[in-house]
C-alpha positions as CSV (number, residue, x, y, z in Angstrom):
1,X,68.1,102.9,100.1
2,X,71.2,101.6,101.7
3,X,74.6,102.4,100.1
4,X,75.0,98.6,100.2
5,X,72.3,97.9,97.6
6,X,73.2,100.9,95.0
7,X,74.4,98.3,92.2
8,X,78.4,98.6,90.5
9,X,79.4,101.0,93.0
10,X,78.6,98.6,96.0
11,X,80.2,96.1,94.4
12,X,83.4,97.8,93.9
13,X,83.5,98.5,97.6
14,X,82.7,95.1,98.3
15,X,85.7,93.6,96.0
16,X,88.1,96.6,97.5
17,X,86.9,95.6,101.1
18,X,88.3,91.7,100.6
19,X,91.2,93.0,98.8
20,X,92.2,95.3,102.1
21,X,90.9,92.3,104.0
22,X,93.4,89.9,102.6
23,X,96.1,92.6,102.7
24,X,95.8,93.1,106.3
25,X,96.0,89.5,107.5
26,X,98.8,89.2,105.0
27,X,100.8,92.4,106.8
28,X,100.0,90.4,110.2
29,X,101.4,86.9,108.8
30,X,104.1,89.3,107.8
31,X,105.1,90.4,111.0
32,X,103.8,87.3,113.2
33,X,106.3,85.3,110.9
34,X,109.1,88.0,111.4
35,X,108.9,87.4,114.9
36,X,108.8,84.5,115.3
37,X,105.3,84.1,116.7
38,X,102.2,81.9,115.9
39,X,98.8,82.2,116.4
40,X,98.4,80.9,119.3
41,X,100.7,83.5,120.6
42,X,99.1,86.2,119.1
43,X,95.2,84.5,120.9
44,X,97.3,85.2,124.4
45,X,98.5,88.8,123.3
46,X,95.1,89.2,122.1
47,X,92.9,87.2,125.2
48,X,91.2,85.8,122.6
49,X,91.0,82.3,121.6
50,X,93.2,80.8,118.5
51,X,89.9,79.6,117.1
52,X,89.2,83.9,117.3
53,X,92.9,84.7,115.7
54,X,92.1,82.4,112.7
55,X,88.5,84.0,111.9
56,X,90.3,87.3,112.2
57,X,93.1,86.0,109.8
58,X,91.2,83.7,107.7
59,X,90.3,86.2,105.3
60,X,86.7,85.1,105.4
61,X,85.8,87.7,107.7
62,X,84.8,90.7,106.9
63,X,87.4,92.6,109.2
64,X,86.5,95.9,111.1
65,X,88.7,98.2,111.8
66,X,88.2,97.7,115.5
67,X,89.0,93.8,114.6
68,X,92.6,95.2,112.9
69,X,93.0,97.8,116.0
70,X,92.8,95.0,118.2
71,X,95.7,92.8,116.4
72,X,97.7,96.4,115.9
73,X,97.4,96.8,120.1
74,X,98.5,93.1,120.9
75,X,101.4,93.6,118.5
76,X,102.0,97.1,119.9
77,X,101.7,98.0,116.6
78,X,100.7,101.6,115.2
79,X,98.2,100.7,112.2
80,X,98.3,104.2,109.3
81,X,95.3,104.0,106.7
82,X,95.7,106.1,103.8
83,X,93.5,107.4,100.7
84,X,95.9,107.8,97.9
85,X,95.2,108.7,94.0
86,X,94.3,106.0,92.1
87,X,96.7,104.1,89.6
88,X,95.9,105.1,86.1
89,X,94.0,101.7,84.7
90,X,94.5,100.5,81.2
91,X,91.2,99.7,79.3
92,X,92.9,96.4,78.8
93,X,93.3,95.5,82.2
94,X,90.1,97.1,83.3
95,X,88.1,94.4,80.5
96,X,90.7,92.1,82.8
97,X,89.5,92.7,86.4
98,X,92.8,93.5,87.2
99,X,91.9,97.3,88.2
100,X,92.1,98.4,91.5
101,X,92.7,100.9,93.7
102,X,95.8,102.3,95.9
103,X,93.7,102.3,99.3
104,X,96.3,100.8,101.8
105,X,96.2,99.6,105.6
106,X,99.7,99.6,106.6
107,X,101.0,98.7,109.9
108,X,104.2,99.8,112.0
C-alpha cells in the first residue's frame, strides 16, 4: 500500500507539504520584491513562461523540489532544507489545528 493512502499520517504530510509549499513561494515573493523584480522577470531568468512562474508561485501546486531548484538557479540562489526538532505543541493548540512542525526550506 502506498504511503500516500496510510490514513492521519498521510495527512499530516499532505497539510506540512502545502505549508512548505506556501513558505517557499512566500521566501521567493520575498526576495523577487527585494529586488525589485516581477514575475515576468523571473519567466526570462527562468525560460519559462509567466503563465509557468505563477503555477510555480500560486501555491496551488504541489511544488517539487526540482520546481524550487529551478527558481533557486534563476535567482542564483543557494536553497538549505533542514529537519529540525519539533516545537513542543500544547494540547490546546493541537485540539486547535495550530500544530506544526519546524521543517523549513530556506533560501540564500
Amino acid at each position: 500500500m502506498p504511503w500516500k493512502s496510510k490514513g492521519v499520517r498521510a495527512e499530516a504530510a499532505d497539510a506540512t507539504g502545502a505549508r512548505l509549499a506556501r513558505q517557499a513561494t512566500v521566501e521567493v515573493a520575498g526576495v523577487l520584491g527585494k529586488r525589485d523584480m516581477s514575475r515576468a522577470d523571473l519567466a526570462r531568468l527562468m525560460d519559462v513562461s509567466p503563465g509557468r512562474v505563477s503555477q510555480i508561485l500560486s501555491g496551488d501546486e504541489n511544488l517539487t523540489l526540482r520546481s524550487i531548484a529551478a527558481v533557486a538557479e534563476a535567482l542564483e540562489l543557494d536553497v538549505q532544507i533542514s529537519f529540525v526538532e519539533p516545537k513542543v505543541v500544547h494540547q490546546d493548540s493541537a485540539a486547535m489545528g495550530q500544530g506544526s512542525s519546524d521543517a523549513f526550506v530556506y533560501t540564500h
